[in-house]
C-alpha positions in Angstrom: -81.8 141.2 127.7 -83.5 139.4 130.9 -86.3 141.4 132.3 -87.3 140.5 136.3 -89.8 142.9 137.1 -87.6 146.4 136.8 -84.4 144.3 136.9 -82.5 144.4 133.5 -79.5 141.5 133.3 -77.6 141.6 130.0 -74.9 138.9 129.8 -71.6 139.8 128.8 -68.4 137.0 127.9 -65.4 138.1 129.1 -63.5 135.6 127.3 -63.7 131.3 126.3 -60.9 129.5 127.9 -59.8 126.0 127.4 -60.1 124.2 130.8 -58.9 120.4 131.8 -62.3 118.4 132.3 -61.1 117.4 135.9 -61.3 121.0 137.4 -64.8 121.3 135.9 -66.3 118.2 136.7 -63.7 116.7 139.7 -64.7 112.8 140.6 -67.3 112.7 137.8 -66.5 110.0 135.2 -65.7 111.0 131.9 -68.3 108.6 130.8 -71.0 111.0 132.2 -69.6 114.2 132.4 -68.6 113.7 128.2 -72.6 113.5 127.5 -72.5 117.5 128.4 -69.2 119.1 126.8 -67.2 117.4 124.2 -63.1 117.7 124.5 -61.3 118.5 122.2 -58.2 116.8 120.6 -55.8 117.7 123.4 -58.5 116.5 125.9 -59.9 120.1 127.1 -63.5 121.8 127.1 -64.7 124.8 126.7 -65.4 127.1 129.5 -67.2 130.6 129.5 -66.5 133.4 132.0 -69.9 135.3 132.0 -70.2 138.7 133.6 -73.2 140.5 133.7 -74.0 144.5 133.5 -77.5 144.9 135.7 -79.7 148.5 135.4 -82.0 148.8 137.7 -83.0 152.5 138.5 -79.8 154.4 138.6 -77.8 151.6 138.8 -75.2 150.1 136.3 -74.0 146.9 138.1 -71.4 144.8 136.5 -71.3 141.7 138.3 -68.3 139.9 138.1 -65.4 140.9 136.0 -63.7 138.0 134.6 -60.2 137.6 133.3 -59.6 141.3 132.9 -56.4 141.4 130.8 -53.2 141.8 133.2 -52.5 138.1 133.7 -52.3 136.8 130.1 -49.5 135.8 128.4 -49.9 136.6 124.3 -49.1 132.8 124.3 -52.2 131.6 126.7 -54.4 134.5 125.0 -53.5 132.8 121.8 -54.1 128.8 123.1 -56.1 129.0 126.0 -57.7 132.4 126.3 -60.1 133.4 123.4 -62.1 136.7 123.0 -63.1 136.6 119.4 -66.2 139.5 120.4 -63.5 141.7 122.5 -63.9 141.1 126.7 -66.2 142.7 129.1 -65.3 146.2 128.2 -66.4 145.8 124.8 -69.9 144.4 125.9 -70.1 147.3 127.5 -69.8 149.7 124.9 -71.9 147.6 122.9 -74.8 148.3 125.4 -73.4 151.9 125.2 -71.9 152.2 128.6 -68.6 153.0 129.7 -66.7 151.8 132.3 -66.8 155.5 134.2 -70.5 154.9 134.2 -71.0 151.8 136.0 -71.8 152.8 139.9 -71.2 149.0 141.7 -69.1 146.2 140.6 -69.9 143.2 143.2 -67.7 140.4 143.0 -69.2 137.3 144.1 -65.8 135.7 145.1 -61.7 136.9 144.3 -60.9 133.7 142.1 -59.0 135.4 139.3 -61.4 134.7 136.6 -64.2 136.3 138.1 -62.3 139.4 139.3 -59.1 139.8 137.5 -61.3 142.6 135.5 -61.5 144.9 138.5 -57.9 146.2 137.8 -55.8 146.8 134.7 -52.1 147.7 134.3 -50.9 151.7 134.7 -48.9 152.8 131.5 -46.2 151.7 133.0 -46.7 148.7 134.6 -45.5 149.6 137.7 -49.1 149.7 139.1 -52.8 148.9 138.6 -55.5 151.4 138.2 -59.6 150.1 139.0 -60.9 149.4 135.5 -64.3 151.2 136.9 -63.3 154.3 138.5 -66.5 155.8 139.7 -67.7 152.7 141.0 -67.8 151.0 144.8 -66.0 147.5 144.5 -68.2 144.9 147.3 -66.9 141.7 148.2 -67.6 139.7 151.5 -65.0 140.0 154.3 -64.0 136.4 154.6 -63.5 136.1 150.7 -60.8 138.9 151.2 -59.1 137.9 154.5 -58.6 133.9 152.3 -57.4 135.9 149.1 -54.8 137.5 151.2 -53.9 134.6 153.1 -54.2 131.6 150.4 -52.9 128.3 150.8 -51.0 125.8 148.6 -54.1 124.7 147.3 -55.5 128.3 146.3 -52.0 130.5 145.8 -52.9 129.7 141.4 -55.9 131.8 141.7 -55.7 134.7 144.1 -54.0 137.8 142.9 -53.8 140.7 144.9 -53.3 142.9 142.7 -56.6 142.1 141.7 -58.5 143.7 144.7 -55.9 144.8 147.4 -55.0 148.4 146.1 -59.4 148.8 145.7 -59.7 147.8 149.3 -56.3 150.0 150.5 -57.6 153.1 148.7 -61.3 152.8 150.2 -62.6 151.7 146.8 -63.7 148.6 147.6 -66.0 147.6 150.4 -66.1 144.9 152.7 -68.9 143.1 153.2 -70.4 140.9 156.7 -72.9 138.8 155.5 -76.0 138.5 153.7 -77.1 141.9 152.0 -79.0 144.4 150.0 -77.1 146.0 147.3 -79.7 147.8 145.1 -83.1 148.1 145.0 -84.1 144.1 144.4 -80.6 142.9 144.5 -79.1 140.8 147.5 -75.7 139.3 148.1 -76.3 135.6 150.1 -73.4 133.9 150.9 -73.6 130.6 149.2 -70.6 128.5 150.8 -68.9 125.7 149.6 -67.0 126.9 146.5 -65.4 128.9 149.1 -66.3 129.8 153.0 -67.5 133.2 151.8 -68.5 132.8 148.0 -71.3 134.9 147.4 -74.4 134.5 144.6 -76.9 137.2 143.8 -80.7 136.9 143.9 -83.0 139.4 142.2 -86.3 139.5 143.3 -89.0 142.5 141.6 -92.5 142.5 141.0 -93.0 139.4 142.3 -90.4 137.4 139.8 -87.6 135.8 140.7 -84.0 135.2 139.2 -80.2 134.6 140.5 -76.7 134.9 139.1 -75.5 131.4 140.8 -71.8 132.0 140.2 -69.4 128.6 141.2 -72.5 127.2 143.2 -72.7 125.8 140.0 -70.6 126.2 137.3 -72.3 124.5 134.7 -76.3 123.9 134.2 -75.6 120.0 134.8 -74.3 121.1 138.3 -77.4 122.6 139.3 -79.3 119.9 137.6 -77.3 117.4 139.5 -76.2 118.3 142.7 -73.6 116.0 143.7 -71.9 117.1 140.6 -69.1 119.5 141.5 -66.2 121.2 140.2 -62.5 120.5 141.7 -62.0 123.6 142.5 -64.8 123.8 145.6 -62.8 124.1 149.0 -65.7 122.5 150.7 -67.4 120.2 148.5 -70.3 118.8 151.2 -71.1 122.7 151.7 -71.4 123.0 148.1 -74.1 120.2 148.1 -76.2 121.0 150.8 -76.5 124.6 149.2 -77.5 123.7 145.8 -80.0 121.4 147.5 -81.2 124.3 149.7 -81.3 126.9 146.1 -82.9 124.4 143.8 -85.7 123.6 146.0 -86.2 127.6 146.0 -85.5 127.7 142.4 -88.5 125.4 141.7 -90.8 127.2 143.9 -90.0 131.0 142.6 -90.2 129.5 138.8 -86.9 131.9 138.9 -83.9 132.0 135.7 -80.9 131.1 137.0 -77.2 131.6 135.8 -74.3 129.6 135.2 -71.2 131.6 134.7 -68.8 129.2 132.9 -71.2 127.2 130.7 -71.0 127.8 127.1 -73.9 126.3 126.0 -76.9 126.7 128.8 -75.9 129.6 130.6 -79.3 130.1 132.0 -83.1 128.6 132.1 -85.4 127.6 134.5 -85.6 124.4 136.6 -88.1 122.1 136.5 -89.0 118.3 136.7 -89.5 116.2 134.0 -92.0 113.1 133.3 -89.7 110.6 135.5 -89.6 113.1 138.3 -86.1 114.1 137.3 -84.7 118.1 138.0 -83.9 119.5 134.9 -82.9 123.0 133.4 -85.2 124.1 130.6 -82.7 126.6 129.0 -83.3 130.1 128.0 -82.3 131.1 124.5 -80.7 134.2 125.1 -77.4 135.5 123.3 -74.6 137.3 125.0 -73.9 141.0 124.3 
């Protein structure tokens, strides 16, 4: 468990997929990006989809949902799509909690491996039901009105059925901006990933910490800003707003999280003997 002041952050792996090295690391050379994530014999890495359950008072916050489990063929769960410690659900229940517990699920953007868990199939499969009924669903505005309108570039990742019945039904709620969410918790819109992707900074008792979602992906990309993924929308955004968070990052002394690397998904940043950013990694397990 991470402790920020009253804040408690427990990460949770929805799943390990097998990812092409291009996504992750875009106009990277292999020569550089291989130093950070071997590939395996048919050329892919390893990719983590972390979610994370927050308490903080009343609270039960699961930020992010990951893959959920409507999308999956048994053929990509069995070669692309690996949950050998059972998904987000079952870190849950290892933490004791239940999905009728949690209270606010924020999803920092609709890509569907951050919020394919928000929904699961009815019996039937004629409909989705949310995953967490008791909860409020948040998202930012503009993230919605692009998820509903995608282009040939992002049609692969944005599923309605993900988030449109939780916004039809009043479950989910819309969000304008930069905002409070709990007591120490704020949504900032962090563009470049996309317009409207959002990352979440905790801030209590004077400590400091923030779930960076795609800002950056991986450790390396925070350590290295003009290291991206393929998948940003607006690279150049992207850049200017790691440059903007890790100068604040250095100054808070706060952890930050990465929420597909497998091997450093959090630390703290801080220069080394040549002057050079670095992340000095937390050793802390998932659920």
């Amino acid at each position: 468990m991470i402790q920020i002041g009253d804040i408690q952050i427990h990460l949770i792996n929805d799943c390990e997929s097998l990812v092409d090295p291009g996504g992750m690391f875009g106009l990277v050379p292999r020569v550089l990006w291989s130093r950070y994530s071997t590939p395996n014999e048919d050329q892919l890495i390893t990719s983590a989809a972390t979610c994370l359950f927050v308490q903080v008072g009343d609270q039960k916050i699961v930020i992010d949902t990951g893959y959920g489990t409507k999308i999956a063929s048994d053929d990509m769960q069995k070669t692309h799509l690996y949950r050998p410690n059972g998904g987000l659900i079952e870190g849950l229940a290892r933490l004791g909690v239940l999905p009728d517990d949690i209270t606010l699920v924020i999803d920092t953007h609709l890509h569907s491996d951050h919020a394919g868990g928000n929904t699961k199939w009815n019996d039937d499969k004629s409909g989705v039901l949310p995953v967490f009924p008791n909860a409020e669903y948040v998202v930012q505005q503009r993230e919605y009105e692009d998820a509903m309108r995608p282009n040939e570039r992002t049609r692969a990742t944005y599923y309605p059925f993900n988030y449109e019945p939780l916004v039809k039904s009043g479950q989910m709620r819309l969000l304008n901006g930069d905002v409070d969410l709990a007591s120490g918790v704020r949504g900032i819109i962090t563009r470049g990933h996309t317009p409207a992707h959002m990352s979440i900074r905790f801030e209590s008792n004077g400590e400091h910490g923030a779930f960076l979602c795609d800002m950056a992906s991986r450790a390396v990309h925070f350590e290295r800003i003009a290291w991206m993924t393929a998948y940003d929308v607006e690279p150049l955004y992207t850049l200017e707003t790691k440059r903007e968070w890790q100068r604040w990052a250095l100054e808070t002394n706060a952890i930050v999280i990465f929420p597909h690397d497998p091997d450093r998904p959090l630390g703290r940043l801080t220069q080394n003997e040549r002057g050079h950013i670095v992340l000095d990694p937390i050793d802390e397990p998932y659920v």
